[in-house]
N, CA, C and O atoms as a GROMACS GRO file, in nm:
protein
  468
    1UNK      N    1  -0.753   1.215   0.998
    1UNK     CA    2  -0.730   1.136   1.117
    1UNK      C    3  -0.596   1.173   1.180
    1UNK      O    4  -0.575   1.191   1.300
    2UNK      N    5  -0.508   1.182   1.079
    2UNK     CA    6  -0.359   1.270   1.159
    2UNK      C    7  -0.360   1.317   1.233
    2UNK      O    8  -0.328   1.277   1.345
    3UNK      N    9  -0.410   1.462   1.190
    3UNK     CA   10  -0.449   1.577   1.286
    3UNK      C   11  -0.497   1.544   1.414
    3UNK      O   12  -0.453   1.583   1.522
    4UNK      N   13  -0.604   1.456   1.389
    4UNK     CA   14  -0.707   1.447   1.539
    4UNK      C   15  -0.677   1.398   1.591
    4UNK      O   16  -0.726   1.422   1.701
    5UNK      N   17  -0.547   1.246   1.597
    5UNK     CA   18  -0.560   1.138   1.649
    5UNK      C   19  -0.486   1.194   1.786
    5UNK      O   20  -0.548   1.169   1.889
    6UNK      N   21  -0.372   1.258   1.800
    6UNK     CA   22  -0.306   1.314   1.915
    6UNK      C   23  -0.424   1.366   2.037
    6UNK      O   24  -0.389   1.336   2.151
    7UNK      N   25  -0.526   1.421   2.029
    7UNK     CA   26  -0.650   1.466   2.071
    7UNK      C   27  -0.756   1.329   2.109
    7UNK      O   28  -0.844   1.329   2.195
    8UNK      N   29  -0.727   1.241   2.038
    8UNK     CA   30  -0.815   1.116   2.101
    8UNK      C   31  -0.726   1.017   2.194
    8UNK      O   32  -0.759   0.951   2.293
    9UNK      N   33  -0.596   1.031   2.124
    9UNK     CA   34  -0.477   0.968   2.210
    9UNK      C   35  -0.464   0.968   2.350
    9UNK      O   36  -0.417   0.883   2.426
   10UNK      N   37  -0.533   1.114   2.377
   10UNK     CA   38  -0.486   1.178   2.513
   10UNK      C   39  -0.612   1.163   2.609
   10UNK      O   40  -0.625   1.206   2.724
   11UNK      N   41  -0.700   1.090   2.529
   11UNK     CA   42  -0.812   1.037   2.641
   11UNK      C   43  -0.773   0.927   2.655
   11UNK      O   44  -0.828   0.922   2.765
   12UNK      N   45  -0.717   0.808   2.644
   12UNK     CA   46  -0.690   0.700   2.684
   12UNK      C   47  -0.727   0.654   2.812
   12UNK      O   48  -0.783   0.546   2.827
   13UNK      N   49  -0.699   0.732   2.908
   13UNK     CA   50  -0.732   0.692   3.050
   13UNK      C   51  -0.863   0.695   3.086
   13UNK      O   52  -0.888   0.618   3.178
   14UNK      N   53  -0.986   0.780   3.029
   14UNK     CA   54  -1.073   0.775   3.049
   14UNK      C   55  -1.189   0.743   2.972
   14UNK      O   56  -1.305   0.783   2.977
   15UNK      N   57  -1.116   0.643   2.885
   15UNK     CA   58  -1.216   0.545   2.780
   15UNK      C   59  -1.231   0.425   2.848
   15UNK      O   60  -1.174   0.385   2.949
   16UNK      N   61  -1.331   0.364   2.766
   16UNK     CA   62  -1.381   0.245   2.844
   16UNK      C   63  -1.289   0.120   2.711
   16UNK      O   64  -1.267   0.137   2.592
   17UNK      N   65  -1.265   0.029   2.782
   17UNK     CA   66  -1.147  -0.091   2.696
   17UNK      C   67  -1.171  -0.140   2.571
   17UNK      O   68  -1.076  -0.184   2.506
   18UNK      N   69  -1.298  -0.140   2.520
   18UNK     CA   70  -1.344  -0.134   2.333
   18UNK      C   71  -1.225  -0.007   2.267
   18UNK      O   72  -1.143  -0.004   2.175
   19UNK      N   73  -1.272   0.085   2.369
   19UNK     CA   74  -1.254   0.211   2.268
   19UNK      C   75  -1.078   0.237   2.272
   19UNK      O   76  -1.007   0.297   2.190
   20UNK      N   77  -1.040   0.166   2.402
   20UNK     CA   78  -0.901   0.175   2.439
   20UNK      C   79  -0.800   0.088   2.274
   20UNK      O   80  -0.701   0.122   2.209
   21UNK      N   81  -0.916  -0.050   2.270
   21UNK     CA   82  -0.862  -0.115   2.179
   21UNK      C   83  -0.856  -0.064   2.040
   21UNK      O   84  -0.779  -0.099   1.950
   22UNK      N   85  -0.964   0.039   2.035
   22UNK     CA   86  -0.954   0.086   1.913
   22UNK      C   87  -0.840   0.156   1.871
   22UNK      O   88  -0.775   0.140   1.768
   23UNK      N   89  -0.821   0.247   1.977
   23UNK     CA   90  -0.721   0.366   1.991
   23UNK      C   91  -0.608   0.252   1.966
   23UNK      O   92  -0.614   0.180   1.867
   24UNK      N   93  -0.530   0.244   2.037
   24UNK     CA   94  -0.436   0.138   2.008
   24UNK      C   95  -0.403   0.086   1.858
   24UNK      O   96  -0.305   0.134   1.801
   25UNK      N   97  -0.487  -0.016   1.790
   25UNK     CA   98  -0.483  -0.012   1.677
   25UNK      C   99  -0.465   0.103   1.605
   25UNK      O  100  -0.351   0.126   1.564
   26UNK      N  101  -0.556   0.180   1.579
   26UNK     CA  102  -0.546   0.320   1.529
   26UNK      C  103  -0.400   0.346   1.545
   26UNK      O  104  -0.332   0.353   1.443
   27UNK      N  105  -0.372   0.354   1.605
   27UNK     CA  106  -0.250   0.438   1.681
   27UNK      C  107  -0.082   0.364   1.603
   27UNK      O  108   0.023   0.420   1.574
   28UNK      N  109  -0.132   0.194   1.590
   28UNK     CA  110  -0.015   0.189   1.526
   28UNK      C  111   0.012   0.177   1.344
   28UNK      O  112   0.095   0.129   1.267
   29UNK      N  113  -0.123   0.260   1.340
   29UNK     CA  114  -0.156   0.285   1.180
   29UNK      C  115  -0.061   0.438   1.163
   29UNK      O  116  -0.018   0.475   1.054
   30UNK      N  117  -0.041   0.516   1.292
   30UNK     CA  118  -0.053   0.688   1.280
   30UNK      C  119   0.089   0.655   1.372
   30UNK      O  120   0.058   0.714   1.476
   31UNK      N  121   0.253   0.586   1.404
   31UNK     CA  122   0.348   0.528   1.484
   31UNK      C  123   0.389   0.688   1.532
   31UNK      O  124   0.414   0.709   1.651
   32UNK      N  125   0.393   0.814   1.419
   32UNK     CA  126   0.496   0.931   1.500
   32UNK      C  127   0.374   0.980   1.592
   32UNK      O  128   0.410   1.078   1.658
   33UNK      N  129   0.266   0.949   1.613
   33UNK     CA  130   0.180   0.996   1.721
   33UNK      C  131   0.128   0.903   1.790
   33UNK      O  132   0.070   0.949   1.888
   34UNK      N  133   0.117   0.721   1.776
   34UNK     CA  134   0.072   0.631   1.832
   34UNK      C  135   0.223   0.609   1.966
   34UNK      O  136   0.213   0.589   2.087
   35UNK      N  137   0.320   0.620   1.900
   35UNK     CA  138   0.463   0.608   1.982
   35UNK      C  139   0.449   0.628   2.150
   35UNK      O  140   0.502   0.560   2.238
   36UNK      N  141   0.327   0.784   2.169
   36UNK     CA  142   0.302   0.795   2.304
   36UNK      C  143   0.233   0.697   2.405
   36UNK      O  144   0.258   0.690   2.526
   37UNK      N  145   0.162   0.638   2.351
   37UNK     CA  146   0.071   0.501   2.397
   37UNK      C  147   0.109   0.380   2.393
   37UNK      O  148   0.036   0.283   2.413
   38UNK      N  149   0.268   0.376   2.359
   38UNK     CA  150   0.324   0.236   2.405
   38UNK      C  151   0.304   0.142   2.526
   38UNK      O  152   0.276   0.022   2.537
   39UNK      N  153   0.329   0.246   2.613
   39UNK     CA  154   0.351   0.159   2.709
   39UNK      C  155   0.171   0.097   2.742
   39UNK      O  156   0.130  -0.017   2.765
   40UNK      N  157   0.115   0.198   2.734
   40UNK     CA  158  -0.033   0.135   2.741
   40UNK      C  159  -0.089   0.092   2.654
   40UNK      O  160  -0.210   0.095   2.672
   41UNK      N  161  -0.047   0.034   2.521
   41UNK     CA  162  -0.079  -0.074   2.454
   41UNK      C  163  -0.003  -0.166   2.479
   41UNK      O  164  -0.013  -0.239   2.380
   42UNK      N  165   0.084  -0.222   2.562
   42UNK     CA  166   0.135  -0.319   2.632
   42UNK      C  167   0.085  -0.372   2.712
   42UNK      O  168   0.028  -0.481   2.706
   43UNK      N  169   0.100  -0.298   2.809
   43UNK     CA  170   0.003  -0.300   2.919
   43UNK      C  171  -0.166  -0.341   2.901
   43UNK      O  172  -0.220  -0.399   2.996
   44UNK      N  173  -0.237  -0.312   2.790
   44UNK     CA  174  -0.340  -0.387   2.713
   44UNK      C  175  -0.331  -0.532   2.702
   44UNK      O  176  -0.377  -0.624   2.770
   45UNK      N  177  -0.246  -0.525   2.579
   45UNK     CA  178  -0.213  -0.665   2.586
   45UNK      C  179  -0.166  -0.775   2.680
   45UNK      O  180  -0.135  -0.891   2.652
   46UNK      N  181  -0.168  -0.743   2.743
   46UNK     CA  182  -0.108  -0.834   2.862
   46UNK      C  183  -0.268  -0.844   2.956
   46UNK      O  184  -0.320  -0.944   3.004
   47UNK      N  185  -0.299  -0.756   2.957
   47UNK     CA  186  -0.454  -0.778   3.011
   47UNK      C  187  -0.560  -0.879   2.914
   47UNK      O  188  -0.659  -0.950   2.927
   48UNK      N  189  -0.491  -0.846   2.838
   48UNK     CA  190  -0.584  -0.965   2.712
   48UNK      C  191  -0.524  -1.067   2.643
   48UNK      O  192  -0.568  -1.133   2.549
   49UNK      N  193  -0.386  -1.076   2.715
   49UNK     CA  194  -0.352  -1.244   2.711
   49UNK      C  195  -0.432  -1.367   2.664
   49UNK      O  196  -0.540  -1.392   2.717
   50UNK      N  197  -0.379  -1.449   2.561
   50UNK     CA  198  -0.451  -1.561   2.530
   50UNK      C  199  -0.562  -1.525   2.454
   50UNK      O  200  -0.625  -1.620   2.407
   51UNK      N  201  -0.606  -1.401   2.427
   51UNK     CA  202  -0.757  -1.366   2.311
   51UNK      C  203  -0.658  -1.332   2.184
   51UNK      O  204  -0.536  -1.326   2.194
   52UNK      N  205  -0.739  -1.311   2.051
   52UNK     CA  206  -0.756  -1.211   1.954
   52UNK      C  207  -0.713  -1.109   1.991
   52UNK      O  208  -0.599  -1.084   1.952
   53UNK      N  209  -0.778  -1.013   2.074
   53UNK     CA  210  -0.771  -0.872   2.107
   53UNK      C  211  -0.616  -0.859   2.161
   53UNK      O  212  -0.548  -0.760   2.132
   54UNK      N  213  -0.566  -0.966   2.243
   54UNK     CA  214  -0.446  -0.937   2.280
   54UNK      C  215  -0.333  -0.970   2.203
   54UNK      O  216  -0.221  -0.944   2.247
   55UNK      N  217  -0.355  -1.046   2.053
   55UNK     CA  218  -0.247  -1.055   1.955
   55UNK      C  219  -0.257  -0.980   1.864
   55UNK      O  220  -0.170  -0.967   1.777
   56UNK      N  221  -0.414  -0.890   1.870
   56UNK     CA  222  -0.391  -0.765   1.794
   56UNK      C  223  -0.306  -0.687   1.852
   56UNK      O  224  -0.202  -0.654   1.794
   57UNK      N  225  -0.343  -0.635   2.008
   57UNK     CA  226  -0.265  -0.535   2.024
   57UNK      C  227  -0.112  -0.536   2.078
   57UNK      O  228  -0.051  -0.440   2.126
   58UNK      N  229  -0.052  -0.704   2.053
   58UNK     CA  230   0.061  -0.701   2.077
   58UNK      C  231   0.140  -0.680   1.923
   58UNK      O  232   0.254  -0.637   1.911
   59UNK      N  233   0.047  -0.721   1.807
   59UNK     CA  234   0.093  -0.657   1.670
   59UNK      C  235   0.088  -0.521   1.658
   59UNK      O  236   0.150  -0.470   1.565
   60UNK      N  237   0.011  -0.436   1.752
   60UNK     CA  238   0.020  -0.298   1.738
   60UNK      C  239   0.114  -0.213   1.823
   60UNK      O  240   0.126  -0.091   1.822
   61UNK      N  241   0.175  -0.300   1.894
   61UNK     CA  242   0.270  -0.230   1.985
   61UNK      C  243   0.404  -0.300   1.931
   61UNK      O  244   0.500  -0.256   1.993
   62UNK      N  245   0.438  -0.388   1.841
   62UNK     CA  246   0.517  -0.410   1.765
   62UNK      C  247   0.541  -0.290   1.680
   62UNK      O  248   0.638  -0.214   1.675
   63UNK      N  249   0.406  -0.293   1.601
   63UNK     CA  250   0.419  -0.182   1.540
   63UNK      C  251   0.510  -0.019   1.565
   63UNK      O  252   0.605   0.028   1.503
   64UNK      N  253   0.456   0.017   1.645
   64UNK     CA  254   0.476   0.114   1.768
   64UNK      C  255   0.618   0.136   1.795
   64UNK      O  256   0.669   0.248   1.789
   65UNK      N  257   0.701  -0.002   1.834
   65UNK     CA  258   0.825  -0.026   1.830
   65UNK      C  259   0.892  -0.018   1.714
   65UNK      O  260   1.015  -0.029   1.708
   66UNK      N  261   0.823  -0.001   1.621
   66UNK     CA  262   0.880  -0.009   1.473
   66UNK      C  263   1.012  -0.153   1.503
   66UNK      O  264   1.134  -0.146   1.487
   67UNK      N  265   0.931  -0.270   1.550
   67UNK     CA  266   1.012  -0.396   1.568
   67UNK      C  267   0.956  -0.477   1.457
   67UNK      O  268   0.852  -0.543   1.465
   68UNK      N  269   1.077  -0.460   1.296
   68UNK     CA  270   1.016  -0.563   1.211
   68UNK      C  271   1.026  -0.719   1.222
   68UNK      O  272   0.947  -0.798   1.170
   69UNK      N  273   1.118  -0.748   1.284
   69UNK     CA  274   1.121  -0.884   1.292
   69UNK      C  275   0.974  -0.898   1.384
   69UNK      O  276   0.880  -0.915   1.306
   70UNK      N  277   0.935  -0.897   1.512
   70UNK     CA  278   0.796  -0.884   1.578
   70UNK      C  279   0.695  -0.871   1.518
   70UNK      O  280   0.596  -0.942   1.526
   71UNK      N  281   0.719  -0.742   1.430
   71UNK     CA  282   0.598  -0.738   1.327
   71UNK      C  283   0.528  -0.878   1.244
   71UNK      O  284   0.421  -0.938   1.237
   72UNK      N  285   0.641  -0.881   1.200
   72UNK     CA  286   0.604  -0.994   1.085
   72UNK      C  287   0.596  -1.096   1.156
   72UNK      O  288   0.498  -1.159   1.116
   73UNK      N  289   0.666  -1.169   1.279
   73UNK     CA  290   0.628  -1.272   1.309
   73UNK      C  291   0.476  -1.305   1.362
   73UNK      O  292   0.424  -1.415   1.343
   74UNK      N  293   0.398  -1.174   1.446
   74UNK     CA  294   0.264  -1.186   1.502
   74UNK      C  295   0.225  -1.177   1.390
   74UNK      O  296   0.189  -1.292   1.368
   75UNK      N  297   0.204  -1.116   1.292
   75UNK     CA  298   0.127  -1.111   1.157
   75UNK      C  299   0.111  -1.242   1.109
   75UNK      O  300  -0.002  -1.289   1.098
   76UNK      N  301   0.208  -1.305   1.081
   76UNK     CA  302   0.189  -1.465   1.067
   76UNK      C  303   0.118  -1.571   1.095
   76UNK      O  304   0.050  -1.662   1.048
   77UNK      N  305   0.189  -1.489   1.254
   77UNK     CA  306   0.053  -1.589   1.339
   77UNK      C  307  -0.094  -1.581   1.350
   77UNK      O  308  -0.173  -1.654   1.410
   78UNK      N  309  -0.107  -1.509   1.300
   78UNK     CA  310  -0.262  -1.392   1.336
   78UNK      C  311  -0.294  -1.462   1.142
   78UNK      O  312  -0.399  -1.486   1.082
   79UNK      N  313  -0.207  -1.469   1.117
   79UNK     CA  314  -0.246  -1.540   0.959
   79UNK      C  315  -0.286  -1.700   0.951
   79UNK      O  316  -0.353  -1.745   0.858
   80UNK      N  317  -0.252  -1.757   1.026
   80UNK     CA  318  -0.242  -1.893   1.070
   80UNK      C  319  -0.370  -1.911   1.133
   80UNK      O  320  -0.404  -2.026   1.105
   81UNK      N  321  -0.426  -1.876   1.178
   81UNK     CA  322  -0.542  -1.906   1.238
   81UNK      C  323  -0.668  -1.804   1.203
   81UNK      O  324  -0.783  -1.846   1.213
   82UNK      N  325  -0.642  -1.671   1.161
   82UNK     CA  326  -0.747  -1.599   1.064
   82UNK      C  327  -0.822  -1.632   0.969
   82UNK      O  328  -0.804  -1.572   0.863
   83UNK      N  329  -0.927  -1.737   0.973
   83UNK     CA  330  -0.944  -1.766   0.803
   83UNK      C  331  -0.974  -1.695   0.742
   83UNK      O  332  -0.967  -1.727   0.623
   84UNK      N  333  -1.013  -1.589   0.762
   84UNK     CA  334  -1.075  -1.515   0.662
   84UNK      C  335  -0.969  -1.413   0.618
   84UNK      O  336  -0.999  -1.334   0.529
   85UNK      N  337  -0.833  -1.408   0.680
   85UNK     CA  338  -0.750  -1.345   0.612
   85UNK      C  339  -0.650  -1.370   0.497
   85UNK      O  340  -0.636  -1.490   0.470
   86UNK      N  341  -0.594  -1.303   0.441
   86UNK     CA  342  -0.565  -1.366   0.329
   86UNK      C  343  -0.378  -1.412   0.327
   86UNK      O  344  -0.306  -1.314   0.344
   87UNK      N  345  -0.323  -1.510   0.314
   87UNK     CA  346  -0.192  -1.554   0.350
   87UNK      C  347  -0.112  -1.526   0.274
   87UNK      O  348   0.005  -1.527   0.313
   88UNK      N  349  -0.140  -1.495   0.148
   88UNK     CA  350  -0.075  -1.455   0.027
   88UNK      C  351  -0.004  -1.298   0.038
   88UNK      O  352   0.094  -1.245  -0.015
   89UNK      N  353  -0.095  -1.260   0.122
   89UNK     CA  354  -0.038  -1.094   0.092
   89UNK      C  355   0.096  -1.047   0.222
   89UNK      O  356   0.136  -0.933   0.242
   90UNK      N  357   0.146  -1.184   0.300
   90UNK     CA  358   0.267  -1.180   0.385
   90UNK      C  359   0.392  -1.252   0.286
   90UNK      O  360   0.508  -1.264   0.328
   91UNK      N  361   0.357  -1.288   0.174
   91UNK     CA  362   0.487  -1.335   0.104
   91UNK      C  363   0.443  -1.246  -0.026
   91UNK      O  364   0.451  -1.299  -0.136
   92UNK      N  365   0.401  -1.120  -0.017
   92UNK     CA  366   0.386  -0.980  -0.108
   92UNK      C  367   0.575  -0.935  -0.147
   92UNK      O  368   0.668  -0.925  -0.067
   93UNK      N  369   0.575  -0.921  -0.265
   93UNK     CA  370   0.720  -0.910  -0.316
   93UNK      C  371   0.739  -0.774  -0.274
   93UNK      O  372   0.640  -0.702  -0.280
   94UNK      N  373   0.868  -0.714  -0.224
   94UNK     CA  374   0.871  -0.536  -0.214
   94UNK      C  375   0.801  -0.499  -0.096
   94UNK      O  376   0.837  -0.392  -0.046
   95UNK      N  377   0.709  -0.564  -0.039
   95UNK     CA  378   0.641  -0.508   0.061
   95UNK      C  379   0.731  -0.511   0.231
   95UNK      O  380   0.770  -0.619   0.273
   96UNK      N  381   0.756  -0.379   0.315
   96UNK     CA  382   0.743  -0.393   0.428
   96UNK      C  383   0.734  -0.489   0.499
   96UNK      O  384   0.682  -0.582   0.436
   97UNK      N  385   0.770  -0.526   0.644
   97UNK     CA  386   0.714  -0.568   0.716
   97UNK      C  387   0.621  -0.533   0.789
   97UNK      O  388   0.528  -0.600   0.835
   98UNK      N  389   0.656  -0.374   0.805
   98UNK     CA  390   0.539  -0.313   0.856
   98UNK      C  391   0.419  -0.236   0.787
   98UNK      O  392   0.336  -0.172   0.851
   99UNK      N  393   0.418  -0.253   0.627
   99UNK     CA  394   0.292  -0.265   0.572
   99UNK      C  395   0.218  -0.376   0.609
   99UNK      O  396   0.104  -0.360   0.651
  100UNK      N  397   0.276  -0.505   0.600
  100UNK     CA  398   0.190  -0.659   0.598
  100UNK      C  399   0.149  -0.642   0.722
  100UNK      O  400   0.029  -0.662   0.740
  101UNK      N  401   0.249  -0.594   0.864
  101UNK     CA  402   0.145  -0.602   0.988
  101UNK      C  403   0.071  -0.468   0.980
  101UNK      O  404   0.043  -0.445   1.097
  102UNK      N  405   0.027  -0.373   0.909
  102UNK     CA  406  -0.039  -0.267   0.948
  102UNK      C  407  -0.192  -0.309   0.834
  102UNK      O  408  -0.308  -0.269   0.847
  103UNK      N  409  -0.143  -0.388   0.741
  103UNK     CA  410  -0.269  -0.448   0.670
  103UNK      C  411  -0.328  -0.584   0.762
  103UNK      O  412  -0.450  -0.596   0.770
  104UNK      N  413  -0.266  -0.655   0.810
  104UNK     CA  414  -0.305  -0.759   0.929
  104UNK      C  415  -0.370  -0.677   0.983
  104UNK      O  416  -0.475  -0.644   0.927
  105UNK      N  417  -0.330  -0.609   1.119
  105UNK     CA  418  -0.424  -0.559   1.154
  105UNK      C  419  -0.539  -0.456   1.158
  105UNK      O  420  -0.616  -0.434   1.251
  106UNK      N  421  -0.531  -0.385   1.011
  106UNK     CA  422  -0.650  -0.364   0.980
  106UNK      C  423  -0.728  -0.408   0.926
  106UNK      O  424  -0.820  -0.329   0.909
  107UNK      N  425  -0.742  -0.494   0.887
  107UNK     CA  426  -0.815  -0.661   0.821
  107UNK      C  427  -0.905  -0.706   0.979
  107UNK      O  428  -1.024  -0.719   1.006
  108UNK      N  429  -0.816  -0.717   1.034
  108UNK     CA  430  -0.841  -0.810   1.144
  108UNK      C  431  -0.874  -0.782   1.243
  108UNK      O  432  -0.947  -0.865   1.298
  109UNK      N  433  -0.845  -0.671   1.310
  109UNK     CA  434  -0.860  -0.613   1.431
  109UNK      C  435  -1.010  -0.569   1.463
  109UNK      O  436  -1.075  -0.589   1.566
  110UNK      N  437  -1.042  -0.511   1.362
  110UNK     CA  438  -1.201  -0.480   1.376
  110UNK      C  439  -1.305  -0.649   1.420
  110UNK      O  440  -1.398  -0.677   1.494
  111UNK      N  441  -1.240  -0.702   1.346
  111UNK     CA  442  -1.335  -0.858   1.380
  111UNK      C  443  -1.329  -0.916   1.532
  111UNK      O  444  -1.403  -0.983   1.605
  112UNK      N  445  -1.198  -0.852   1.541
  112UNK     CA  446  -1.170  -0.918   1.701
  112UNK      C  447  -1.233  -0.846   1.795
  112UNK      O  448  -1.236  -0.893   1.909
  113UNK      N  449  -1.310  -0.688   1.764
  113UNK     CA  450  -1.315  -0.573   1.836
  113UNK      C  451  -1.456  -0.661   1.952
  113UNK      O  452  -1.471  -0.639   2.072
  114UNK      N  453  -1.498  -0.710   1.907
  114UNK     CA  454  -1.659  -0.779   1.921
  114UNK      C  455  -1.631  -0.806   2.109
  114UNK      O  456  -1.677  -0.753   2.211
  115UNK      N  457  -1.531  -0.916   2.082
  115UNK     CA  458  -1.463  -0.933   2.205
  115UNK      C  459  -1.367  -0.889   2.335
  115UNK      O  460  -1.305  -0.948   2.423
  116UNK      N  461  -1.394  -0.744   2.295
  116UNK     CA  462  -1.309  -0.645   2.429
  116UNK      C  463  -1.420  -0.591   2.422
  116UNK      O  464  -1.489  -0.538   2.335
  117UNK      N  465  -1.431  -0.628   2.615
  117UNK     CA  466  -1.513  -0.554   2.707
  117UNK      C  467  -1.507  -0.437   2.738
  117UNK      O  468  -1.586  -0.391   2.820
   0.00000   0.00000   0.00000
């Protein structure tokens, strides 16, 4: 996925907004090659204000920012109301902040995917 992701990165503009969301996520799993798509995973999120989809991808442009305090705080939140995620693994001993949000949102993000048009 390394390799390729720079190559899917660079369609962004001419994906349709599922696939945009995917990329995005993706992207702040892969940060020295997601880094280019900041500004348009912002710009996402703000289009998807008030959903799931848009507190994923404001955890992924945290990400992106390599902003741990941000990180961890949307992760939280996205923990708080996730039931099906698990709360235990944000008070993980040794762990990152930006492991716990890069496991948030890969836990999570796919569930939310349902809901970007």
């Amino acid at each position: 996925m390394d390799t390729e992701l720079p190559s899917l990165l660079a369609r962004w503009n001419t994906e349709p907004p599922l696939t945009r969301y995917v990329l995005g996520c993706v992207a702040a799993h892969y940060p020295h090659h997601g880094r280019l798509i900041t500004g348009q995973v912002s710009d996402m999120s703000s289009d998807y204000a008030g959903t799931q989809p848009g507190v994923y991808l404001k955890l992924a442009e945290a990400l992106l920012r390599a902003d741990d305090t941000q990180t961890f705080t949307i992760a939280a939140d996205i923990i708080s109301w996730a039931e099906d995620l698990d709360p235990g693994w944000l008070d993980a001993p040794g762990v990152s902040p930006a492991l716990k949000g890069t496991h948030t949102l890969a836990m999570g993000a796919p569930r939310a995917a349902n809901t970007t048009a």
